[in-house]
C-alpha positions as CSV (number, residue, x, y, z in Angstrom):
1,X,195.9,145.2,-72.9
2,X,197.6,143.3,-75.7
3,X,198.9,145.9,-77.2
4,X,200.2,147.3,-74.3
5,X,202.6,144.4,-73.6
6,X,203.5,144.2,-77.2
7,X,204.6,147.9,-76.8
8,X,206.9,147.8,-73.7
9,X,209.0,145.0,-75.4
10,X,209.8,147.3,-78.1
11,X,211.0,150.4,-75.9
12,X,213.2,148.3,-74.8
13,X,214.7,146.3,-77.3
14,X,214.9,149.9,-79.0
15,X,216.5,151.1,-75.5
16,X,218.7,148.4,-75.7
17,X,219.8,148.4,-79.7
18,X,220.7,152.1,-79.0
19,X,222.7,151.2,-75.7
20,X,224.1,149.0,-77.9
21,X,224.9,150.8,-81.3
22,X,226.3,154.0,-78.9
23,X,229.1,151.5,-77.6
24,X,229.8,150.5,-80.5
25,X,230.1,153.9,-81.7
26,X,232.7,154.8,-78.8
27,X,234.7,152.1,-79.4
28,X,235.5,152.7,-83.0
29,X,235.9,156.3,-82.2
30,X,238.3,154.9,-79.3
31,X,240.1,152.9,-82.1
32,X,240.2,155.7,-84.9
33,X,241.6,158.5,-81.6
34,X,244.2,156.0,-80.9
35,X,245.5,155.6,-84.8
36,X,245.5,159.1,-85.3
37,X,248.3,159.4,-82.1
38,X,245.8,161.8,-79.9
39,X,247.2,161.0,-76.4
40,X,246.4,162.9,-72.7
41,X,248.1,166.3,-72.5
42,X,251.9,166.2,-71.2
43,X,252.0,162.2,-71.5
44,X,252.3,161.0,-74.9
45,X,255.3,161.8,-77.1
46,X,256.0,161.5,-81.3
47,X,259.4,161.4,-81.5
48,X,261.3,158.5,-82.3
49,X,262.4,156.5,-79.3
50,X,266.0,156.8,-79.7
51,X,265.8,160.7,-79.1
52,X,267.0,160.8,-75.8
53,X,269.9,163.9,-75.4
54,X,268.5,167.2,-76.7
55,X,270.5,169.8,-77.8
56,X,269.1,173.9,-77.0
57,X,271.3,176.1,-77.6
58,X,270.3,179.8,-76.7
59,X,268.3,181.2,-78.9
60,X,268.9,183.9,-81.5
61,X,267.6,187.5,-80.2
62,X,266.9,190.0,-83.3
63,X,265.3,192.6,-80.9
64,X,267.0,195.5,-78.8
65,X,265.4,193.7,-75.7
66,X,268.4,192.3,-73.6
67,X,268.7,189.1,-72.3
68,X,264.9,188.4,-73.8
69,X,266.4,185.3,-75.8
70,X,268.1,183.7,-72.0
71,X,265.3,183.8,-70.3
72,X,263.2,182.3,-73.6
73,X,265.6,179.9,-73.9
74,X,266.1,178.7,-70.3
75,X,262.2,178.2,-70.0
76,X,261.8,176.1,-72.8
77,X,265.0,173.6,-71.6
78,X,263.2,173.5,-68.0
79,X,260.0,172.8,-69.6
80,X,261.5,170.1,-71.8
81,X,263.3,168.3,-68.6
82,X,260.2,168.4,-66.9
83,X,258.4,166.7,-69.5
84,X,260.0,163.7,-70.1
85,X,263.3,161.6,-69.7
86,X,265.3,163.6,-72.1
87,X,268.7,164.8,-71.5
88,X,269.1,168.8,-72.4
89,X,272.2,170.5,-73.0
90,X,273.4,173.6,-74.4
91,X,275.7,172.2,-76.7
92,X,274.6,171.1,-80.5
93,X,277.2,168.0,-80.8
94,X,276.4,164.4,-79.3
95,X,272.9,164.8,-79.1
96,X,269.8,163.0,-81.0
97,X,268.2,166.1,-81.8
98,X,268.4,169.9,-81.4
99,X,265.6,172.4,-80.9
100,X,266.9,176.2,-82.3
101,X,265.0,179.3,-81.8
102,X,265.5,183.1,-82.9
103,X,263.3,186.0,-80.9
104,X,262.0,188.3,-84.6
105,X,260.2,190.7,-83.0
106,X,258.3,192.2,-79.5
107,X,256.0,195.2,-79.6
108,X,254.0,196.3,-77.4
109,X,250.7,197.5,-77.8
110,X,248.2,200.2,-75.9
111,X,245.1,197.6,-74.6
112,X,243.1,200.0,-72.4
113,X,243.1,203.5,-71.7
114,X,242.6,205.7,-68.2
115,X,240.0,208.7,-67.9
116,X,243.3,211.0,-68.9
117,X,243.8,209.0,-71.9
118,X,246.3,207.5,-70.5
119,X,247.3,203.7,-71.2
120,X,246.7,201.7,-68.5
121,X,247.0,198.1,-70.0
122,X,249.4,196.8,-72.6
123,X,249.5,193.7,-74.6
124,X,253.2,192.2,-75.5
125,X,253.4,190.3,-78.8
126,X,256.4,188.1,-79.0
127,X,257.0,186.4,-82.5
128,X,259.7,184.0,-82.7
129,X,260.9,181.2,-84.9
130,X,261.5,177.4,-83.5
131,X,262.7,174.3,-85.5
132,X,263.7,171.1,-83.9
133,X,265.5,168.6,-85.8
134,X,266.4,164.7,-85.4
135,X,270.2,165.2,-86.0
136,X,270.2,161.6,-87.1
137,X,268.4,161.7,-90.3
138,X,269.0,165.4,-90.8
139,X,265.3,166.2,-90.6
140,X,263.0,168.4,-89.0
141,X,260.4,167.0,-87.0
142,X,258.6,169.9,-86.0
143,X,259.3,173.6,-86.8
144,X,257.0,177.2,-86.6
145,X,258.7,179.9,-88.5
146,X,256.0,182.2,-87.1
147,X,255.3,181.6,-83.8
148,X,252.9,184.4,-82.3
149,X,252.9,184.2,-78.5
150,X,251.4,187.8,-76.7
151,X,250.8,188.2,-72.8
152,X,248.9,191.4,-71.2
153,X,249.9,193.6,-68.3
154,X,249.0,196.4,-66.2
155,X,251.1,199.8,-66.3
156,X,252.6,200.7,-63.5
157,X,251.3,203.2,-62.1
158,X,253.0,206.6,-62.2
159,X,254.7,205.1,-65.2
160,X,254.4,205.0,-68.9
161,X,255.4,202.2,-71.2
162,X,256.2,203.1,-74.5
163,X,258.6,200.9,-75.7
164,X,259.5,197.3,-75.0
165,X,262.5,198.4,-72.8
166,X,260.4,200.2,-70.5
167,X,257.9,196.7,-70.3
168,X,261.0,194.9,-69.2
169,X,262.3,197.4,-66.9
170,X,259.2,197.4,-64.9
171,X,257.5,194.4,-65.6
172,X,259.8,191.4,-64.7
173,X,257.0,188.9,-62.9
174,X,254.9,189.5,-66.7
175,X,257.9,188.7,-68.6
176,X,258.4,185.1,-66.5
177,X,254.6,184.5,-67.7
178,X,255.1,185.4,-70.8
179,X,258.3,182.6,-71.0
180,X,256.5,180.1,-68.7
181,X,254.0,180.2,-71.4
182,X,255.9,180.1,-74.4
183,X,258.4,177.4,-73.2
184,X,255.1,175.5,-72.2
185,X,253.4,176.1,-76.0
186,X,256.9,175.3,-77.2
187,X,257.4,171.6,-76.0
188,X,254.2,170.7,-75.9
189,X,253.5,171.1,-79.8
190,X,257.1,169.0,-80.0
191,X,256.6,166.2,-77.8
192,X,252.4,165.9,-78.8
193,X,252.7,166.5,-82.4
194,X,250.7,164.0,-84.6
């Protein structure tokens, strides 16, 4: 019976040492998460506080796709309003900072084929090129001269899609994804950046 007892005291100082040591071990990880600037999705920010007015101007569109770089552009501004308390306006003067972008490229690719060989599923790869820059000291806080940004759709049917014209033509509600997406990729590696 004696060593019974002397057992179950040490299961439980054990149990408790471990309870111990594991909070411990979340709060410095708590502590070292909060120095690096990790923050909750869509609450925290980087940029220095006196950002306030930012400046978008429409993007750049080196593709024959019309009107690809308004609706890229429009998304990201409504994305960036509706992330924080920033002022956004088209304009590139009187403002603390000023996100550019240029459209390089859209191509659209076969995905999935029908009995008749037929493509029945296309993938849309969008790469662009984003810099935003704190007009103050002249420098860029955040830039991707490569973004890659791609979104799939069906083909119509009856239809075929061979070029990016034809996707746009016929595919308007895949096109809105495709910018909701992007803007949403867009202002979130701004404003969460660390």
């Amino acid at each position: 019976m004696g060593i019974r007892h002397q057992k179950r005291p040490r299961v439980r100082r054990t149990a408790g040492v471990l309870r111990l040591l594991a909070l411990l071990a979340a709060a410095a990880a708590g502590a070292a998460l909060s120095g690096c600037g990790y923050s909750l999705a869509g609450r925290g920010t980087f940029l220095p506080s006196y950002i306030k007015t930012v400046g978008i101007p429409t993007f750049t569109n080196h593709t024959s796709i019309f009107d690809v770089e308004q609706i890229l552009t429009q998304k990201v501004r409504s994305q960036f309003i509706g992330r924080g308390n920033y002022t956004v306006t088209p304009t590139t003067t009187g403002v603390d900072a000023i996100l550019t972008g240029t459209v390089n490229s859209i191509t659209l690719t076969p995905a999935s084929f029908t009995n008749q060989q037929q493509a029945s599923r296309y993938v849309m790869t969008v790469v662009a090129s984003i810099q935003f820059t704190d007009t103050h000291t002249n420098k860029v806080l955040w830039q991707n001269p490569s973004m890659v940004f791609q979104e799939d759709y069906e083909a119509s049917s009856g239809t075929s899609a061979i070029d990016p014209s034809a996707f746009f033509s016929q595919q308007t509600q895949a096109l809105d994804r495709l910018a909701s997406d992007f803007a949403q990729s867009v202002v979130s590696a701004i404003l969460e950046a660390f």
